[in-house]
C-alpha positions in Angstrom: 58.1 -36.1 -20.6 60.8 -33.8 -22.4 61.9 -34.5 -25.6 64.2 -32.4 -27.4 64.8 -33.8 -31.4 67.5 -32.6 -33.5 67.8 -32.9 -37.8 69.4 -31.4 -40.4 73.0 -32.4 -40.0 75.0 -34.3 -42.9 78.2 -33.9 -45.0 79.0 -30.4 -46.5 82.0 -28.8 -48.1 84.4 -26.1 -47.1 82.5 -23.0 -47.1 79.1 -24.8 -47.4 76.0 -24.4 -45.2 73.5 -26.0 -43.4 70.9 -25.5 -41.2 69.7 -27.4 -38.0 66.5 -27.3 -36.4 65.7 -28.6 -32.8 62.0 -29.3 -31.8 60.8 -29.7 -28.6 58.0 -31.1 -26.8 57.1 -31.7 -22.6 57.8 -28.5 -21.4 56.9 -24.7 -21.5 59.3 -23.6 -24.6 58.8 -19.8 -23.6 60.2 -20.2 -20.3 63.3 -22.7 -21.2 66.8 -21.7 -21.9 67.8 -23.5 -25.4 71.2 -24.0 -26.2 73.4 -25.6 -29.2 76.6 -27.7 -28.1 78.6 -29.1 -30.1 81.4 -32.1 -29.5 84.1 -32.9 -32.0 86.1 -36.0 -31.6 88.5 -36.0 -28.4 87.6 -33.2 -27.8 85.2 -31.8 -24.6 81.9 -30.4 -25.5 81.6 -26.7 -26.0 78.8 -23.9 -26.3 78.0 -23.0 -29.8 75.0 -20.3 -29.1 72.6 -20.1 -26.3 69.0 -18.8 -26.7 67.7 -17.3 -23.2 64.4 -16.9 -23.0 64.8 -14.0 -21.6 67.6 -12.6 -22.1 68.5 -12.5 -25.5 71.3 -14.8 -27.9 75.4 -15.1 -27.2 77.6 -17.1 -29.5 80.9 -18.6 -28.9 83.8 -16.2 -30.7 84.4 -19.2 -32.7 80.8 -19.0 -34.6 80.2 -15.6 -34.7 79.3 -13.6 -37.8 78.8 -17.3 -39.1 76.2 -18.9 -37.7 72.8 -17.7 -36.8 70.5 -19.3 -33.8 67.0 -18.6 -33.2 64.4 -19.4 -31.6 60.4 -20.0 -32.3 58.1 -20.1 -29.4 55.0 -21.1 -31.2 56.6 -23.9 -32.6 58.4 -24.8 -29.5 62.0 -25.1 -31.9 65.4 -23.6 -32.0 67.1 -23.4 -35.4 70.8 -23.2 -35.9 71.9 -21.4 -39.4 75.7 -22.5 -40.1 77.7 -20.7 -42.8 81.0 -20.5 -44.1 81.3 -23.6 -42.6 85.0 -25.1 -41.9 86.0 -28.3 -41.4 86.9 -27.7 -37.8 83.2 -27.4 -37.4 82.8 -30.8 -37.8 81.0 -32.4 -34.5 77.8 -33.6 -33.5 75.7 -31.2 -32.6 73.7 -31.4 -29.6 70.5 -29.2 -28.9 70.1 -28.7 -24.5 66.7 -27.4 -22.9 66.9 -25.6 -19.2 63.6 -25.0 -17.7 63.9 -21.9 -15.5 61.2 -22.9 -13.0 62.7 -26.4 -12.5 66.2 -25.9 -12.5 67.0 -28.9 -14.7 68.0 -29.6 -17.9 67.3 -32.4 -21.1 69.5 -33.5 -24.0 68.7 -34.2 -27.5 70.4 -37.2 -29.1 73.0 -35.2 -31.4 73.2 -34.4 -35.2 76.1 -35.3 -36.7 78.0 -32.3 -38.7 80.8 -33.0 -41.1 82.2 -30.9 -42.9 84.9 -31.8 -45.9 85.8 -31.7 -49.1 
Protein backbone atom coordinates (compact mmCIF):
# COMPACT_ATOMS: atom_id res chain seq x y z
CA UNK A 1 0.00 0.00 0.00
CA UNK A 2 1.50 3.49 -1.05
CA UNK A 3 1.47 6.10 1.28
CA UNK A 4 2.89 9.41 0.58
CA UNK A 5 2.88 11.93 3.99
CA UNK A 6 3.41 15.52 3.75
CA UNK A 7 4.59 18.12 6.94
CA UNK A 8 6.04 21.18 7.41
CA UNK A 9 3.58 23.65 6.15
CA UNK A 10 2.10 26.65 8.44
CA UNK A 11 1.75 30.42 8.41
CA UNK A 12 4.96 32.53 7.36
CA UNK A 13 5.55 36.16 6.48
CA UNK A 14 6.48 37.90 3.28
CA UNK A 15 9.86 36.98 2.48
CA UNK A 16 9.89 34.04 5.13
CA UNK A 17 10.80 30.40 4.64
CA UNK A 18 9.81 27.08 5.12
CA UNK A 19 10.59 23.85 4.34
CA UNK A 20 8.41 20.73 3.46
CA UNK A 21 9.28 17.28 3.61
CA UNK A 22 7.29 14.33 1.88
CA UNK A 23 7.92 10.64 3.13
CA UNK A 24 6.99 7.78 1.45
CA UNK A 25 6.42 4.24 2.03
CA UNK A 26 4.88 1.07 -0.35
CA UNK A 27 6.84 1.46 -3.29
CA UNK A 28 10.41 1.43 -4.77
CA UNK A 29 11.39 5.32 -4.05
CA UNK A 30 14.43 4.99 -6.52
CA UNK A 31 12.40 4.11 -9.39
CA UNK A 32 9.34 6.69 -8.71
CA UNK A 33 8.92 10.09 -10.17
CA UNK A 34 8.19 12.64 -7.12
CA UNK A 35 6.60 15.71 -7.66
CA UNK A 36 5.38 18.90 -5.53
CA UNK A 37 1.89 20.44 -6.68
CA UNK A 38 0.60 23.00 -5.28
CA UNK A 39 -3.35 24.42 -5.45
CA UNK A 40 -4.27 27.84 -4.31
CA UNK A 41 -7.89 28.77 -3.79
CA UNK A 42 -10.03 28.87 -7.18
CA UNK A 43 -7.42 28.22 -8.69
CA UNK A 44 -6.33 24.67 -10.77
CA UNK A 45 -3.48 22.77 -9.41
CA UNK A 46 -0.14 23.49 -10.88
CA UNK A 47 3.49 21.88 -10.89
CA UNK A 48 5.80 23.40 -8.43
CA UNK A 49 9.14 21.03 -9.07
CA UNK A 50 9.30 17.48 -10.22
CA UNK A 51 12.08 15.13 -9.10
CA UNK A 52 12.69 12.34 -11.89
CA UNK A 53 14.35 9.56 -10.87
CA UNK A 54 16.12 9.61 -13.55
CA UNK A 55 16.26 12.31 -15.10
CA UNK A 56 17.12 15.08 -12.99
CA UNK A 57 14.90 18.31 -11.23
CA UNK A 58 12.69 21.14 -13.32
CA UNK A 59 10.82 23.89 -11.53
CA UNK A 60 7.99 25.91 -12.61
CA UNK A 61 9.44 29.63 -13.77
CA UNK A 62 7.36 30.82 -10.92
CA UNK A 63 9.61 29.07 -8.16
CA UNK A 64 12.80 29.17 -9.55
CA UNK A 65 15.92 30.55 -7.90
CA UNK A 66 13.50 30.31 -4.82
CA UNK A 67 12.73 27.16 -3.96
CA UNK A 68 14.90 24.10 -3.78
CA UNK A 69 13.45 20.29 -4.14
CA UNK A 70 15.32 17.26 -3.44
CA UNK A 71 15.17 14.14 -3.12
CA UNK A 72 16.62 11.20 -0.60
CA UNK A 73 16.50 7.69 -1.80
CA UNK A 74 17.56 6.12 1.46
CA UNK A 75 15.09 7.71 3.27
CA UNK A 76 12.48 7.26 0.63
CA UNK A 77 11.56 11.40 1.02
CA UNK A 78 11.39 14.47 -1.12
CA UNK A 79 11.95 17.84 0.59
CA UNK A 80 10.76 21.07 -0.75
CA UNK A 81 13.07 24.27 0.49
CA UNK A 82 10.75 27.61 -0.05
CA UNK A 83 12.38 30.96 0.15
CA UNK A 84 11.54 34.44 -0.33
CA UNK A 85 8.30 33.33 -0.01
CA UNK A 86 5.32 35.60 -1.32
CA UNK A 87 1.97 35.59 -0.52
CA UNK A 88 0.85 34.27 -3.84
CA UNK A 89 2.56 31.17 -2.74
CA UNK A 90 -0.02 30.56 -0.48
CA UNK A 91 -1.70 26.94 -1.33
CA UNK A 92 -1.71 23.58 -0.07
CA UNK A 93 0.91 21.76 -1.15
CA UNK A 94 0.52 18.43 -2.45
CA UNK A 95 3.42 15.80 -2.72
CA UNK A 96 2.57 13.02 -6.05
CA UNK A 97 4.53 9.67 -6.46
CA UNK A 98 4.69 7.97 -10.28
CA UNK A 99 6.04 4.57 -10.28
CA UNK A 100 7.73 4.05 -13.61
CA UNK A 101 7.23 0.31 -13.85
CA UNK A 102 3.46 0.65 -12.97
CA UNK A 103 2.45 3.52 -14.76
CA UNK A 104 0.35 4.91 -11.92
CA UNK A 105 0.43 7.45 -9.57
CA UNK A 106 -0.58 8.26 -5.45
CA UNK A 107 -1.35 11.50 -3.66
CA UNK A 108 -0.41 12.77 -0.38
CA UNK A 109 -3.16 14.46 1.63
CA UNK A 110 -1.76 18.26 1.17
CA UNK A 111 0.16 20.73 3.50
CA UNK A 112 -1.30 23.74 3.88
CA UNK A 113 1.05 26.92 3.05
CA UNK A 114 0.17 30.44 4.00
CA UNK A 115 1.96 32.93 3.60
CA UNK A 116 1.02 36.66 5.12
CA UNK A 117 1.86 39.28 7.13
Amino acid sequence: QVQLVESGGGLVQPGGSLRLSCGASGLTFSRTDMSWYRQAPGKERELVAALRAFYGTQYADSVKGRFTASRDNAKNAVYLQMNSLKPEDTAVYYCKAYRLAAGDDYWGQGTQVTVSS
